[in-house]
C-alpha atoms as an extended CHARMM CRD file, in Angstrom:
* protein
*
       145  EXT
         1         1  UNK       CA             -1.7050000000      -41.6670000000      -17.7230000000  PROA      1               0.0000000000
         2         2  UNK       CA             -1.1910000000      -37.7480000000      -18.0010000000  PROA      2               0.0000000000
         3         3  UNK       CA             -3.1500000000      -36.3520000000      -15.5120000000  PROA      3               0.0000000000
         4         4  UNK       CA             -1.7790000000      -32.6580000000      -17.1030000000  PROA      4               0.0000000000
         5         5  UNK       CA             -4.9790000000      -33.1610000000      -19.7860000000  PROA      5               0.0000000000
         6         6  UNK       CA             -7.6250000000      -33.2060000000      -17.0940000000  PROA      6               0.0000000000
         7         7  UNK       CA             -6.2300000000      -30.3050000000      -15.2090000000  PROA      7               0.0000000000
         8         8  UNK       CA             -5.9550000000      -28.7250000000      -18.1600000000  PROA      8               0.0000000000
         9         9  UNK       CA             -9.5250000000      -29.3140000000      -19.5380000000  PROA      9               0.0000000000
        10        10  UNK       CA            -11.2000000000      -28.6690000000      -15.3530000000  PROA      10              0.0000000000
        11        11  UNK       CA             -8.9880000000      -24.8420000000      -15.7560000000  PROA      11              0.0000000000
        12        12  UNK       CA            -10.1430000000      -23.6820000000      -19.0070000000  PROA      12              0.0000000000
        13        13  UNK       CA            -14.2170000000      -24.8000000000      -17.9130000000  PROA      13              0.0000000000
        14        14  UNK       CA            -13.1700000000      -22.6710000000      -14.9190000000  PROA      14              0.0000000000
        15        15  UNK       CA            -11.6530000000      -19.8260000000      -16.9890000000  PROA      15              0.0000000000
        16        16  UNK       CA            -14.9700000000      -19.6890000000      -19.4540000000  PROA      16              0.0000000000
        17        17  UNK       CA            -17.5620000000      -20.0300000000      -16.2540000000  PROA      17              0.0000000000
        18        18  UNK       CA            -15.3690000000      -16.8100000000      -14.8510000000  PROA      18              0.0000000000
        19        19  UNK       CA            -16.0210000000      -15.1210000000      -17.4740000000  PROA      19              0.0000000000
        20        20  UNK       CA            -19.7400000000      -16.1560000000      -17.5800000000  PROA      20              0.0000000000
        21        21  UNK       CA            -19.8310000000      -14.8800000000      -14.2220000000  PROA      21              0.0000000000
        22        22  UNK       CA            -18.3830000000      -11.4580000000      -14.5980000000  PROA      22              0.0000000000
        23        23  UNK       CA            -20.8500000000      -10.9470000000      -17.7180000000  PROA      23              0.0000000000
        24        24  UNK       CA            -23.6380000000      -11.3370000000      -15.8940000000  PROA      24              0.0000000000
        25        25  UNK       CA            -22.4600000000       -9.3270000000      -12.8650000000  PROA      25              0.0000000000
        26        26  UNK       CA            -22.0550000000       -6.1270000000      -15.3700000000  PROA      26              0.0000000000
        27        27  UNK       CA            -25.4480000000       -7.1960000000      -16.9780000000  PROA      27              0.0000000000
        28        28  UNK       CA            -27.0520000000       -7.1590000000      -13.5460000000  PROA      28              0.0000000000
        29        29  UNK       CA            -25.1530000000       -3.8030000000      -12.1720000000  PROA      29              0.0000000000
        30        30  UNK       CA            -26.0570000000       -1.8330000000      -15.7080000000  PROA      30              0.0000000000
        31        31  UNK       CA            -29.9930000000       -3.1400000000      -15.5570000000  PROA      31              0.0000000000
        32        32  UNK       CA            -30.7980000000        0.7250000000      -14.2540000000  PROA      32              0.0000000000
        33        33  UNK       CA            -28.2250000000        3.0560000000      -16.1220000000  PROA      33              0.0000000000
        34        34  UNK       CA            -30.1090000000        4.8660000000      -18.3980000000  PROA      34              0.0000000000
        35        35  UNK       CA            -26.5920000000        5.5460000000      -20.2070000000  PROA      35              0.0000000000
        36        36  UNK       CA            -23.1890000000        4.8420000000      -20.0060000000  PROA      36              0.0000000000
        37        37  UNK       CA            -19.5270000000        7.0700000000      -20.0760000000  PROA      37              0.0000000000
        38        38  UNK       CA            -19.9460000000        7.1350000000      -24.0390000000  PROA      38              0.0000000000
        39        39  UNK       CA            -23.8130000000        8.4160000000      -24.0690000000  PROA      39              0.0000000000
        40        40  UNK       CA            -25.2390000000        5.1720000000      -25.1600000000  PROA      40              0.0000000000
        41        41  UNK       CA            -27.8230000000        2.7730000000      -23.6370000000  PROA      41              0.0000000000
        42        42  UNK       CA            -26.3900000000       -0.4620000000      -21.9550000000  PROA      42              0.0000000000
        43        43  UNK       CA            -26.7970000000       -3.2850000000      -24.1350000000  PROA      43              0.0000000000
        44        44  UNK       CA            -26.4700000000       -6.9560000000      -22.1180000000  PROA      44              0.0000000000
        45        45  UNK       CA            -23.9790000000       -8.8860000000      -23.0480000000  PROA      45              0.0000000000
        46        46  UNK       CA            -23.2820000000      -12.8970000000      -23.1740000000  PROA      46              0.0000000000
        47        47  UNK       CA            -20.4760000000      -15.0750000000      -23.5780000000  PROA      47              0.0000000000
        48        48  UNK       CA            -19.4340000000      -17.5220000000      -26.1370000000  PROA      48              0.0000000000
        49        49  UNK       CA            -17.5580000000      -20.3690000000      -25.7970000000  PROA      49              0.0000000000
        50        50  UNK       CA            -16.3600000000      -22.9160000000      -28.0220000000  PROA      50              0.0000000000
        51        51  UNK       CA            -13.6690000000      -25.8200000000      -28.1840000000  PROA      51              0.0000000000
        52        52  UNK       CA            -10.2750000000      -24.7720000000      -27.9210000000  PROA      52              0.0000000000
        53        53  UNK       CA             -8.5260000000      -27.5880000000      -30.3240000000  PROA      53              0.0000000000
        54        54  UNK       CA             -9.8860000000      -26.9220000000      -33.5940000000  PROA      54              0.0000000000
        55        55  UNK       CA            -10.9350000000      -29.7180000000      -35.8690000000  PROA      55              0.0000000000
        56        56  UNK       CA             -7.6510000000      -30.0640000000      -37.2270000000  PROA      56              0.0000000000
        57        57  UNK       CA             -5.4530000000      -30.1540000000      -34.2910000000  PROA      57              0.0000000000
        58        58  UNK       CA             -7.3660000000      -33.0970000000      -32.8600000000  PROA      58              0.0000000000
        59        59  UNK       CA             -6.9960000000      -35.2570000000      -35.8720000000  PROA      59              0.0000000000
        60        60  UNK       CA             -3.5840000000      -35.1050000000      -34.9650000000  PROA      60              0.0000000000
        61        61  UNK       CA             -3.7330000000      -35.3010000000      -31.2120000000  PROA      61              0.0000000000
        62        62  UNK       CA             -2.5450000000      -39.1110000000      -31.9470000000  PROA      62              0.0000000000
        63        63  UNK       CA              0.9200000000      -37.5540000000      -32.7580000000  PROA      63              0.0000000000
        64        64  UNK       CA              0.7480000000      -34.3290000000      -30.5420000000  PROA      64              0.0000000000
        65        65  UNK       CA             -0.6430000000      -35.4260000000      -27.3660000000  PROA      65              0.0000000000
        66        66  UNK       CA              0.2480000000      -31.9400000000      -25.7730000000  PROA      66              0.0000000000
        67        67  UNK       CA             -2.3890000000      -30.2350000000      -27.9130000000  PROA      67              0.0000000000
        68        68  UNK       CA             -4.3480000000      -27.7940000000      -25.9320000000  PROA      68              0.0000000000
        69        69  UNK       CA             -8.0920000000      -29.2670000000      -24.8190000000  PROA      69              0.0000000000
        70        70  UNK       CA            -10.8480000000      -28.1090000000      -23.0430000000  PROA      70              0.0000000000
        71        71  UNK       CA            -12.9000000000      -24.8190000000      -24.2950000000  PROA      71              0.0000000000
        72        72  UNK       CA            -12.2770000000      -21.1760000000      -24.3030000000  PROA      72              0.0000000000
        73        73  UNK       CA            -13.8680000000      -18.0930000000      -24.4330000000  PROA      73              0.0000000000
        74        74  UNK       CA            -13.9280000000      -17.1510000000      -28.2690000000  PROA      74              0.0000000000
        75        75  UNK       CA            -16.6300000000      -13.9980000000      -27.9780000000  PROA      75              0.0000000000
        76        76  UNK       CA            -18.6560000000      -11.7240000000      -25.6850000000  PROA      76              0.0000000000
        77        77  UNK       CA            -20.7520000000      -10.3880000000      -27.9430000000  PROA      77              0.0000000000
        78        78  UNK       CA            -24.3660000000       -7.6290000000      -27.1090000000  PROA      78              0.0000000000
        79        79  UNK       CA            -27.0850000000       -9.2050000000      -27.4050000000  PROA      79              0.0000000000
        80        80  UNK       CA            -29.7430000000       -7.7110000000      -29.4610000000  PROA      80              0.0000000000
        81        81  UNK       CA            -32.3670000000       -7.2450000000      -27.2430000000  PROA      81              0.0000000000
        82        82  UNK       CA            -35.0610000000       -4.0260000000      -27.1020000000  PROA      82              0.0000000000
        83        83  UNK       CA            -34.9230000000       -1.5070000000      -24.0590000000  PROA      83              0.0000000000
        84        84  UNK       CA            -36.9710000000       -1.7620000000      -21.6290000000  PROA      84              0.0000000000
        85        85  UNK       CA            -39.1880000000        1.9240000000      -20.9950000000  PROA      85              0.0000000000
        86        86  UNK       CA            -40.3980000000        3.2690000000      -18.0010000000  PROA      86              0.0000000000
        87        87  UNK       CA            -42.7980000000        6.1490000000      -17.2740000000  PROA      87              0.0000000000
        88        88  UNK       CA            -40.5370000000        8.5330000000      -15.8290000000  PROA      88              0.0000000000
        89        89  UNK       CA            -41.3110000000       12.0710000000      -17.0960000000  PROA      89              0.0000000000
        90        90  UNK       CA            -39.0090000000       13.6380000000      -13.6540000000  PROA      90              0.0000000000
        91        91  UNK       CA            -36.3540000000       11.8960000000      -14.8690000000  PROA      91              0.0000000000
        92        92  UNK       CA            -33.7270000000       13.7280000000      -16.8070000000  PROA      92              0.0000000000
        93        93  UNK       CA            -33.4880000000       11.2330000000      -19.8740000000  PROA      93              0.0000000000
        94        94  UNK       CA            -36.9350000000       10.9930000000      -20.2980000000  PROA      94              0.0000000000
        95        95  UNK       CA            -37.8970000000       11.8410000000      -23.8370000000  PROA      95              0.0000000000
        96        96  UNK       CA            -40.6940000000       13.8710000000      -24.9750000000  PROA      96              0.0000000000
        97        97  UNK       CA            -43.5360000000       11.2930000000      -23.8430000000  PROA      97              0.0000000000
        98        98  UNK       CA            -42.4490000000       10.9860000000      -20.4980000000  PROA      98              0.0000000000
        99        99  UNK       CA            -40.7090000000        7.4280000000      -20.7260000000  PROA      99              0.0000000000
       100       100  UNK       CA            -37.0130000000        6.7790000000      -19.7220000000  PROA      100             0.0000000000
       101       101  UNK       CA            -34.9630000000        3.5880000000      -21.4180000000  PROA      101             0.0000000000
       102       102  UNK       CA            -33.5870000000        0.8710000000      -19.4440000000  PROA      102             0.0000000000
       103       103  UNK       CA            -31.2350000000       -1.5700000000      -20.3540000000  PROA      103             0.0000000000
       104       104  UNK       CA            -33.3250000000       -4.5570000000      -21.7450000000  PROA      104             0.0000000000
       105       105  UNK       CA            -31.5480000000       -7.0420000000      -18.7770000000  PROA      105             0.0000000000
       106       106  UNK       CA            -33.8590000000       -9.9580000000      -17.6630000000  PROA      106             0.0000000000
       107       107  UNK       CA            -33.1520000000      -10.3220000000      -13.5670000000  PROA      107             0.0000000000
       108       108  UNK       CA            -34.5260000000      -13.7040000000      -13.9920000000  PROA      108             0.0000000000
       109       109  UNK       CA            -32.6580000000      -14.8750000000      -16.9390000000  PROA      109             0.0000000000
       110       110  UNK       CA            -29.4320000000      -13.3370000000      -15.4100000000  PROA      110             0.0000000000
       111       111  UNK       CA            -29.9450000000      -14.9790000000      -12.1790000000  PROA      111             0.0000000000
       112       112  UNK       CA            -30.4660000000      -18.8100000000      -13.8980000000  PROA      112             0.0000000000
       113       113  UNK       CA            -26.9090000000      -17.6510000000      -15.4550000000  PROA      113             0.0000000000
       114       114  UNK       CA            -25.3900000000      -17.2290000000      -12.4340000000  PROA      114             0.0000000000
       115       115  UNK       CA            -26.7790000000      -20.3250000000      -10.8020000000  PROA      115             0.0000000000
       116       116  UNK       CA            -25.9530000000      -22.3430000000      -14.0440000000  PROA      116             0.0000000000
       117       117  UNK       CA            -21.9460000000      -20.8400000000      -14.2160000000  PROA      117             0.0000000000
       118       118  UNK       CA            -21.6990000000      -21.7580000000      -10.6470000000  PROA      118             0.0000000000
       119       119  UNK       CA            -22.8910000000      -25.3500000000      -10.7060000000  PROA      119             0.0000000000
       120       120  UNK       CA            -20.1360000000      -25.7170000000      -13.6970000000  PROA      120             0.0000000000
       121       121  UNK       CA            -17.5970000000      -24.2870000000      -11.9400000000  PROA      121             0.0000000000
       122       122  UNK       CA            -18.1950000000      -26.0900000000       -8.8750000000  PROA      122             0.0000000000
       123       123  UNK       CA            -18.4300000000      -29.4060000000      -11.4940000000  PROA      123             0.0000000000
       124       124  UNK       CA            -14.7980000000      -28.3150000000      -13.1630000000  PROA      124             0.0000000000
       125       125  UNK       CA            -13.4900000000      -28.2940000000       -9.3290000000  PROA      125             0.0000000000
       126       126  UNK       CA            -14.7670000000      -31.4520000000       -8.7420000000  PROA      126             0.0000000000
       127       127  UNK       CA            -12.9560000000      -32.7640000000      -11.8540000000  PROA      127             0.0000000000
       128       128  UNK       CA            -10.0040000000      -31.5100000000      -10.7270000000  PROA      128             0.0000000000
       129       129  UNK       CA             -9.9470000000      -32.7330000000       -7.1430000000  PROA      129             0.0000000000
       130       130  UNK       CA            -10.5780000000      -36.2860000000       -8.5910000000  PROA      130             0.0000000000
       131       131  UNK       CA             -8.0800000000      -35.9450000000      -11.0610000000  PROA      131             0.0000000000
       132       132  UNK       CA             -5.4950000000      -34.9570000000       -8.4220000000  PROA      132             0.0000000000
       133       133  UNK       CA             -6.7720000000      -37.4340000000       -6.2530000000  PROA      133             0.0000000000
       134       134  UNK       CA             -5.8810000000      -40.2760000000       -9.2460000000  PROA      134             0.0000000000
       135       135  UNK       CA             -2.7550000000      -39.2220000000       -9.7870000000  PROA      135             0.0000000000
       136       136  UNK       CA             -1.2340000000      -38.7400000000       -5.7100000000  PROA      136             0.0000000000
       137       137  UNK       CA             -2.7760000000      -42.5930000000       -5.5720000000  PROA      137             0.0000000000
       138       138  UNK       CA             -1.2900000000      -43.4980000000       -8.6710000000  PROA      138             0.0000000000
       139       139  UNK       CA              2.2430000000      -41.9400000000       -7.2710000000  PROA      139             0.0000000000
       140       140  UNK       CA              1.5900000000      -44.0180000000       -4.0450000000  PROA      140             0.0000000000
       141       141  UNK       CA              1.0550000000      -46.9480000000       -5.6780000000  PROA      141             0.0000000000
       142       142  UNK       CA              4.0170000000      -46.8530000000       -7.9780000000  PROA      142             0.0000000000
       143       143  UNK       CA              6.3150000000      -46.0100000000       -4.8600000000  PROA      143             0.0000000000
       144       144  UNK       CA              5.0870000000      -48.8660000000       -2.8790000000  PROA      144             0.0000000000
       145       145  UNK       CA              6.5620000000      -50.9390000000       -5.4970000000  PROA      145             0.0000000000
């Protein structure tokens, strides 16, 4: 058996929950900039992910068994959500009203992200220990022969 597949499939889960993770981080540290270096508002952001053979390749994995598996990150995109305003009228962006525009990042949400890309990370991990496992007891079995 190629153990190379399962190591490769437990890396790239790894790679995309990495990237999950660093999303949210800069979602979560942005929440209470009223603007960033280019003058604009914040606008959270979210990964996507989707299979990294495409449909083709794996109809002929049967002749290329070295086709790449597992999923990758394919966008991080803004997601289109509306700012959150605050009654600020000290503060220097405030508009005319008095009310100062935040970043429209749900803590909660965010935090269920984190928790979520962590328990699949800690999953791939697990993968890949038991894959490694299989294969040093496979090469102990074979050399006991």
């Amino acid at each position: 058996m190629d153990y190379r597949a399962a190591f490769q499939i437990s890396a790239s889960g790894m790679t995309v929950e990495k990237a999950r993770l660093d999303v949210t981080s800069m979602n979560i540290a942005n929440m209470h900039s009223t603007r960033g270096a280019d003058g604009k508002l914040f606008r959270p952001l979210r990964v996507i992910a989707q299979p990294a053979a495409t449909p083709f390749a794996s109809t002929l994995e049967a002749f290329a068994p070295a086709m790449p598996r597992g999923v990758q990150v394919s966008a991080i995109e803004e997601v289109d959500v509306a700012p959150r305003t605050v009654y600020e009228p000290g503060h220097p962006d405030a508009d005319d009203k008095g009310l100062v525009a935040y970043p429209g990042v749900d803590h909660v949400r965010e935090m269920v992200n984190v928790m979520s890309a962590v328990r699949a990370y800690e999953a791939n991990v697990v993968a890949m220990n038991a894959a490694k496992s299989m294969s040093a007891k496979a090469l102990e079995i074979g050399g006991n022969s």
